[in-house]
Backbone as a printed PyTorch tensor [residue, N CA C, xyz], in Angstrom:
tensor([[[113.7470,  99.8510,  89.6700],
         [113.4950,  98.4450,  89.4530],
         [112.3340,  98.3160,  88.4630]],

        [[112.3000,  97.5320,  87.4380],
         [111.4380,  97.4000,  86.0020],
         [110.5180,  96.2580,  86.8120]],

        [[109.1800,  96.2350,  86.0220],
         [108.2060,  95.2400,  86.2540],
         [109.0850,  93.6830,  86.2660]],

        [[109.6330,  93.8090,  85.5170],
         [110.0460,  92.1990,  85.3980],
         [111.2830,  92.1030,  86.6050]],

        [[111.6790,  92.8950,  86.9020],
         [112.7950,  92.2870,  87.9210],
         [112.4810,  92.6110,  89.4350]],

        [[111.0830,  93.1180,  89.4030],
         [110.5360,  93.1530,  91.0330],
         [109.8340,  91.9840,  90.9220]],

        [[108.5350,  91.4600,  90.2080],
         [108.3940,  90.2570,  90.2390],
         [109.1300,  88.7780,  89.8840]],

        [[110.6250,  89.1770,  89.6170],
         [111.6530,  88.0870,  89.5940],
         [112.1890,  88.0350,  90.8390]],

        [[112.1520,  89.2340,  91.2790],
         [112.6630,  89.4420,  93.0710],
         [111.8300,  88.6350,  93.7800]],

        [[110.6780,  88.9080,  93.6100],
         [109.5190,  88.2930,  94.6890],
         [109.6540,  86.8410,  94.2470]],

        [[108.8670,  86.7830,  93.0310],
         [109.1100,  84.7310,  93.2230],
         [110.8670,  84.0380,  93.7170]],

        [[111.4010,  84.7030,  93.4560],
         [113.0780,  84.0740,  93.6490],
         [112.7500,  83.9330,  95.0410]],

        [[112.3970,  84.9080,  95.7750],
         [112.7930,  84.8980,  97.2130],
         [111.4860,  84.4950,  97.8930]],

        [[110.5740,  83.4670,  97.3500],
         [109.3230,  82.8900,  97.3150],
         [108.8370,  83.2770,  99.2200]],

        [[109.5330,  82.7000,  99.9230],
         [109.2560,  82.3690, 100.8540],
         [110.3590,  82.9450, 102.3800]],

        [[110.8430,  84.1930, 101.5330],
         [111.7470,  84.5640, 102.6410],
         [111.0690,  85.9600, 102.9730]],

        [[111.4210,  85.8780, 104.5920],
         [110.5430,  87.2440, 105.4670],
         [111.8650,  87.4610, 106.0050]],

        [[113.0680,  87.6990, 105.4240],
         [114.1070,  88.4150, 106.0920],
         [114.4740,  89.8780, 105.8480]],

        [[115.2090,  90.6360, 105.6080],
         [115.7590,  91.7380, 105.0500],
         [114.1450,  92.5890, 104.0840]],

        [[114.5230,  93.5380, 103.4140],
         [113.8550,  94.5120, 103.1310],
         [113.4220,  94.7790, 101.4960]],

        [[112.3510,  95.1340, 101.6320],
         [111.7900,  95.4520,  99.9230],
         [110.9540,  96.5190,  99.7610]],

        [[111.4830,  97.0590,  98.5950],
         [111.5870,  98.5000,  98.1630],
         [110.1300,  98.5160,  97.8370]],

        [[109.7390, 100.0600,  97.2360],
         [108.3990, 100.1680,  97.0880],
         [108.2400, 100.0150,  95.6520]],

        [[109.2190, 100.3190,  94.6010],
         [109.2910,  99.3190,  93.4370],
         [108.8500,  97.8590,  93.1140]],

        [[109.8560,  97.2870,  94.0510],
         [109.6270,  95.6830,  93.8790],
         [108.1370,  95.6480,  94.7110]],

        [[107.7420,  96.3320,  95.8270],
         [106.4960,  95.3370,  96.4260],
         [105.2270,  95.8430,  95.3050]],

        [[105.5740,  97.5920,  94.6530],
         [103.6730,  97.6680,  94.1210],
         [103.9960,  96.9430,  92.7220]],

        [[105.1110,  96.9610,  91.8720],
         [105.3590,  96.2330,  90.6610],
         [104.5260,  95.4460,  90.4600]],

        [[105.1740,  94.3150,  91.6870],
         [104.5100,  92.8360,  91.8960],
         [102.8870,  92.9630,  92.5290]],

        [[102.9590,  93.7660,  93.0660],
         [101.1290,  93.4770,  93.0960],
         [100.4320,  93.9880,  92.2880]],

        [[100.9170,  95.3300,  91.3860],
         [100.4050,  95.2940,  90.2010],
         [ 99.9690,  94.2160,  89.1890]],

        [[101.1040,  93.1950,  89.0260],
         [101.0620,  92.5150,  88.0970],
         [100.3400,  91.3930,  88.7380]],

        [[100.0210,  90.9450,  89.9050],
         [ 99.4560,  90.3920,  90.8030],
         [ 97.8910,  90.4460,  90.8070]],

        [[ 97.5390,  91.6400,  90.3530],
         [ 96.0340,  92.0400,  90.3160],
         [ 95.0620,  91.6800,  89.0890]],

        [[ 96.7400,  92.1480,  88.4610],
         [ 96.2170,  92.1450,  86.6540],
         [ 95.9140,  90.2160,  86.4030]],

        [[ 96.9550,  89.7230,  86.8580],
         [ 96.7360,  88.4500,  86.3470],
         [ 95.4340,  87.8700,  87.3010]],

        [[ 95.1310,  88.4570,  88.4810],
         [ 94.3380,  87.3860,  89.0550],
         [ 92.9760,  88.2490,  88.2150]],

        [[ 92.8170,  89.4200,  87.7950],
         [ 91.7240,  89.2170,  86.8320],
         [ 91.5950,  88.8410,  85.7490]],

        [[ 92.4200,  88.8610,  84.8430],
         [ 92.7250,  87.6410,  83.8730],
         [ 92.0200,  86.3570,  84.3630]],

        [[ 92.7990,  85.5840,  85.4350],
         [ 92.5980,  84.4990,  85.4370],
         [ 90.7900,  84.0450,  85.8720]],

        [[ 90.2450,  85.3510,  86.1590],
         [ 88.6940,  85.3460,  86.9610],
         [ 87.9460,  85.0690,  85.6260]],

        [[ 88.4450,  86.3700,  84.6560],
         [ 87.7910,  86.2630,  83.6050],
         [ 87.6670,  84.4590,  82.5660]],

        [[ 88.8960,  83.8720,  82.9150],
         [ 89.0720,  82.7630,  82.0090],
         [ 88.0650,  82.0190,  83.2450]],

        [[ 87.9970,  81.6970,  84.5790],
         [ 87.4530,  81.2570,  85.2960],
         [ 86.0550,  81.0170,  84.5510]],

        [[ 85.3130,  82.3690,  84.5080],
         [ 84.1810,  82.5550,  84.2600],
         [ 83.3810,  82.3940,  82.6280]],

        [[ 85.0710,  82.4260,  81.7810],
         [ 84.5530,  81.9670,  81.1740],
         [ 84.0540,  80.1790,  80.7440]],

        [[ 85.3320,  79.8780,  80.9500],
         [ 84.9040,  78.2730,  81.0590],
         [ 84.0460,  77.6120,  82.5170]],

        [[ 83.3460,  78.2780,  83.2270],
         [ 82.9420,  77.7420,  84.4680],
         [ 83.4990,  77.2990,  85.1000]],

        [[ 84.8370,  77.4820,  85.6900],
         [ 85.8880,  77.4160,  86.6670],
         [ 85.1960,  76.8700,  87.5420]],

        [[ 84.0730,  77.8020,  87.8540],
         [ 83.7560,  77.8800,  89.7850],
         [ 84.8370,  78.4250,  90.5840]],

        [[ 85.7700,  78.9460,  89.8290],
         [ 86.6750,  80.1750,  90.6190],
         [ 87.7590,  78.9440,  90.9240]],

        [[ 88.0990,  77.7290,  90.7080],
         [ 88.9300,  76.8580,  90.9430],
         [ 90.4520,  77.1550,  90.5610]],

        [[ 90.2840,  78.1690,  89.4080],
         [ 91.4790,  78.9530,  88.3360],
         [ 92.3160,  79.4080,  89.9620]],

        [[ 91.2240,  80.8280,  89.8760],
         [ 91.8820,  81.7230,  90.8700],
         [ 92.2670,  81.0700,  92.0950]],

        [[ 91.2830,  80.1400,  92.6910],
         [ 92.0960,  79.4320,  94.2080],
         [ 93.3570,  78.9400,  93.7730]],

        [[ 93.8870,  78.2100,  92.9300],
         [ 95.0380,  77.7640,  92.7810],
         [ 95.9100,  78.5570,  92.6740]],

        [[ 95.9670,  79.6320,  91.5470],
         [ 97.0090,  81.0490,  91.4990],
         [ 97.0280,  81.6550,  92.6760]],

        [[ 96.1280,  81.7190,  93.7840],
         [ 96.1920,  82.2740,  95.2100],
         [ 96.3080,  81.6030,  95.7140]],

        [[ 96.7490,  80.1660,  96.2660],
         [ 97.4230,  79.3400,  96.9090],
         [ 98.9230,  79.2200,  96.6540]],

        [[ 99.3300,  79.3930,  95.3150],
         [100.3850,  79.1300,  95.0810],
         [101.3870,  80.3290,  95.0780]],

        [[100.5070,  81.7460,  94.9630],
         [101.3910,  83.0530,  95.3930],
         [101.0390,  83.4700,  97.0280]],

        [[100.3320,  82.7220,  97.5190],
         [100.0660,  82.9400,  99.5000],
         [101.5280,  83.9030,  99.4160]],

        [[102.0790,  82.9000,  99.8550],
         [103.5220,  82.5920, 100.7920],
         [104.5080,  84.0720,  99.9880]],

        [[105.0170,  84.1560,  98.6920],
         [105.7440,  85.2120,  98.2180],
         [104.7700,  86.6630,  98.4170]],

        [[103.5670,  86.7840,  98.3820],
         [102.8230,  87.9370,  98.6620],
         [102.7670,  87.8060, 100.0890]],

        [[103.0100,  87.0830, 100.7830],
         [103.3610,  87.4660, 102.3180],
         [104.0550,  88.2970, 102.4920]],

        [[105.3330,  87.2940, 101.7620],
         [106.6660,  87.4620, 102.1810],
         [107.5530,  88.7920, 101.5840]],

        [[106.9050,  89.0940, 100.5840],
         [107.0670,  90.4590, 100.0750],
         [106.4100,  91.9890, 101.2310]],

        [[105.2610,  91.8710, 101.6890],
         [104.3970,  92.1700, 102.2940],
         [105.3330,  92.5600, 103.7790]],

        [[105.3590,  91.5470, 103.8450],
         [106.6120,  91.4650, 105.8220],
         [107.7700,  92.5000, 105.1040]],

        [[108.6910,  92.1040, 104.1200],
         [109.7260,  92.4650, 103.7880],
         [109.7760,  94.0640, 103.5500]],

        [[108.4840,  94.5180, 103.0700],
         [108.1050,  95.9820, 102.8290],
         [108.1960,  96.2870, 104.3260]],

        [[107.2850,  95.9780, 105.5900],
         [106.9310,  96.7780, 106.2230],
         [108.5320,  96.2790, 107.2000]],

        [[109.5450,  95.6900, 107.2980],
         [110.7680,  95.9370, 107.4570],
         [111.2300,  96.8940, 106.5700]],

        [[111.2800,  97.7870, 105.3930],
         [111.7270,  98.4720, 104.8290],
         [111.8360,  99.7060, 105.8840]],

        [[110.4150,  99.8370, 106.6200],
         [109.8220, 101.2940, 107.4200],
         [110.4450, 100.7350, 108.6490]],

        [[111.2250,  99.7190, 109.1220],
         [111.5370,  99.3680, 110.2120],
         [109.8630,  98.9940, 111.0500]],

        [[109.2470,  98.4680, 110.9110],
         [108.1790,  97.5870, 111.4450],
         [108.8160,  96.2470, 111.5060]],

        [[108.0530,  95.7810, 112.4360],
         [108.0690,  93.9890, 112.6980],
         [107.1050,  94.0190, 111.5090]],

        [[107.5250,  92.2690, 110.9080],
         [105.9620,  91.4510, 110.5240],
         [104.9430,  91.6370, 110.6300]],

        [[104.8760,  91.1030, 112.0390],
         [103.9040,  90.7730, 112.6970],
         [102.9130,  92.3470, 112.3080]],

        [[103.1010,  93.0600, 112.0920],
         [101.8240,  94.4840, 111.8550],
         [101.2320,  94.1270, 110.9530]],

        [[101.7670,  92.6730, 109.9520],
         [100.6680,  92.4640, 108.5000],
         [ 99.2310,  91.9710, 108.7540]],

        [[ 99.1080,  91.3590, 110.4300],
         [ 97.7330,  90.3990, 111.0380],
         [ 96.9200,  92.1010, 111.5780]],

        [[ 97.3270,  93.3250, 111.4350],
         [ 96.5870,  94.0810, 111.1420],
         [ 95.1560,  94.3810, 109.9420]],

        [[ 95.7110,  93.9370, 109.5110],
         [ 94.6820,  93.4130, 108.4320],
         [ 93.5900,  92.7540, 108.7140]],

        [[ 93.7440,  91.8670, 109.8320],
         [ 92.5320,  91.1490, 110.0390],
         [ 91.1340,  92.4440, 110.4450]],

        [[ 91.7760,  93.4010, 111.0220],
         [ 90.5600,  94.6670, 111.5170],
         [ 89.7780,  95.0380, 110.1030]],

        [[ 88.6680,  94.6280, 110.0050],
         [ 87.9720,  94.8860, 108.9920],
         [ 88.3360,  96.6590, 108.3950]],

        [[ 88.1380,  97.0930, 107.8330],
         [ 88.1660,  98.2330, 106.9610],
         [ 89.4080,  99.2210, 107.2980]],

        [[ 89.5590,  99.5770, 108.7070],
         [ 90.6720, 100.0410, 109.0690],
         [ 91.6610,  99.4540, 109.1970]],

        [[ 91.6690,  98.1260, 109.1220],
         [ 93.3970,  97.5330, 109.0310],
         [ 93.7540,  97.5820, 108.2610]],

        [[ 93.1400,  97.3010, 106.9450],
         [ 93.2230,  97.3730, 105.5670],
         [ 94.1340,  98.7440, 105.1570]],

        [[ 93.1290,  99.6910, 105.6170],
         [ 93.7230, 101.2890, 105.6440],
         [ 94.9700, 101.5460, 106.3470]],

        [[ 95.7240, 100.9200, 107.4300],
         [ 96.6810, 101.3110, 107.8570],
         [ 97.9100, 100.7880, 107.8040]],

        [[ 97.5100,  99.0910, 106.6780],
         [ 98.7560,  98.4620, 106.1210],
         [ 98.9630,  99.5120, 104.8970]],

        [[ 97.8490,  99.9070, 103.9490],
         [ 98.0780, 100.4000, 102.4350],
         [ 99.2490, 101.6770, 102.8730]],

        [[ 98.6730, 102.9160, 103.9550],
         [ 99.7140, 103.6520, 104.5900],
         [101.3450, 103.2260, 104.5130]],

        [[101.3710, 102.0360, 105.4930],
         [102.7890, 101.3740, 105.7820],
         [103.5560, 100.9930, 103.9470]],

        [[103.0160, 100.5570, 103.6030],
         [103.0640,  99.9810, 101.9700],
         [103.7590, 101.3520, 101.4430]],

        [[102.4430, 102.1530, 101.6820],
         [102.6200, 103.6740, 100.7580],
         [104.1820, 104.5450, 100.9810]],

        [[104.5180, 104.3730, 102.3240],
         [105.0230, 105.4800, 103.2100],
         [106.9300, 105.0080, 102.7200]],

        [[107.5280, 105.6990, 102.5670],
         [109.1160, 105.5380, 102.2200],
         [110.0070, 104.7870, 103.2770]],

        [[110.8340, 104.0910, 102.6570],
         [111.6840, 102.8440, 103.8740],
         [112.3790, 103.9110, 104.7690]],

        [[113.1980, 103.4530, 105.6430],
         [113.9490, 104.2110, 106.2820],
         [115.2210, 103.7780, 105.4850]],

        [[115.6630, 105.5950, 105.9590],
         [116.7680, 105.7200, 104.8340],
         [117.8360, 105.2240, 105.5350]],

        [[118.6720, 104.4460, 105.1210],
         [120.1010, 103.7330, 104.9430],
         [119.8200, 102.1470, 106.4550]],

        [[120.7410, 101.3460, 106.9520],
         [120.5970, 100.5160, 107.4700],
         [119.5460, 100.6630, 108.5000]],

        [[118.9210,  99.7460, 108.8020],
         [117.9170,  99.5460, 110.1230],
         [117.8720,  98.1230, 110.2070]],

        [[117.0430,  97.9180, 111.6840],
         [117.3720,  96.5110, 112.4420],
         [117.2830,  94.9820, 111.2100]],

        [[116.2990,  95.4180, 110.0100],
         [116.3220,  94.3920, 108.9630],
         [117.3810,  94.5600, 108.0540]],

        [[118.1480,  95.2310, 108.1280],
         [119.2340,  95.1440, 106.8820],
         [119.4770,  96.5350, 106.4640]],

        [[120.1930,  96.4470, 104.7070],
         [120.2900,  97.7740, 104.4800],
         [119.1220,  97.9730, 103.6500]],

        [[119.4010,  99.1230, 102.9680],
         [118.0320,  99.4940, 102.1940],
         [118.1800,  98.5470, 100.7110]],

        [[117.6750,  98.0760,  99.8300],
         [117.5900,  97.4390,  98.6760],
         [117.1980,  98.5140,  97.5310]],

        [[117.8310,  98.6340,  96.4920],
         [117.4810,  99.4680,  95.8390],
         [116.7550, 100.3960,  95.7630]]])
């Protein structure tokens, strides 16, 4: 899957936590996810935003970086619900990037089949 058609995956499917996403489509998109929100810090800072830039570009990708996020850790056959792991300061952090990192399960599981 190419940069442009994992982050066409993710916004298309803005807001869906069903079925499964590959490790293509989820680091693609947060690649390009990172890059632009420093871009957008830098333009922030340069015109004196007050960071108003970036709250809006992170309000308005919340919901598809969720939903990409859930959809990965259904790839490994996880529930959702393991993404409020995160809330554990330093080690939750560390044991979603794992789940992220780690290969889907191979061929159908309880979320669907595998996606590219």
């Amino acid at each position: 899957m190419s940069i442009g058609q994992s982050v066409a995956t993710v916004l298309k499917n803005y807001a869906v936590f069903r079925g499964r996403a590959s490790r293509p489509e989820f680091w693609w998109y947060y690649l390009v996810y990172v890059i632009v929100t420093v871009i957008i810090a830098l333009i922030d800072n340069a015109i004196g935003a007050g960071n108003i830039l970036i709250a809006i570009f992170s309000l308005a990708l919340f919901l598809p970086t969720l939903a990409v996020t859930i959809r990965r850790l259904h790839d490994s056959d996880k529930r959702g619900w393991w993404v409020l792991i995160q809330l554990i300061p330093i080690v939750g952090t560390i044991i979603i990037l794992i789940f992220m990192i780690s290969k889907g399960t191979p061929g159908d599981n309880r979320f669907g089949a595998p996606v590219g």
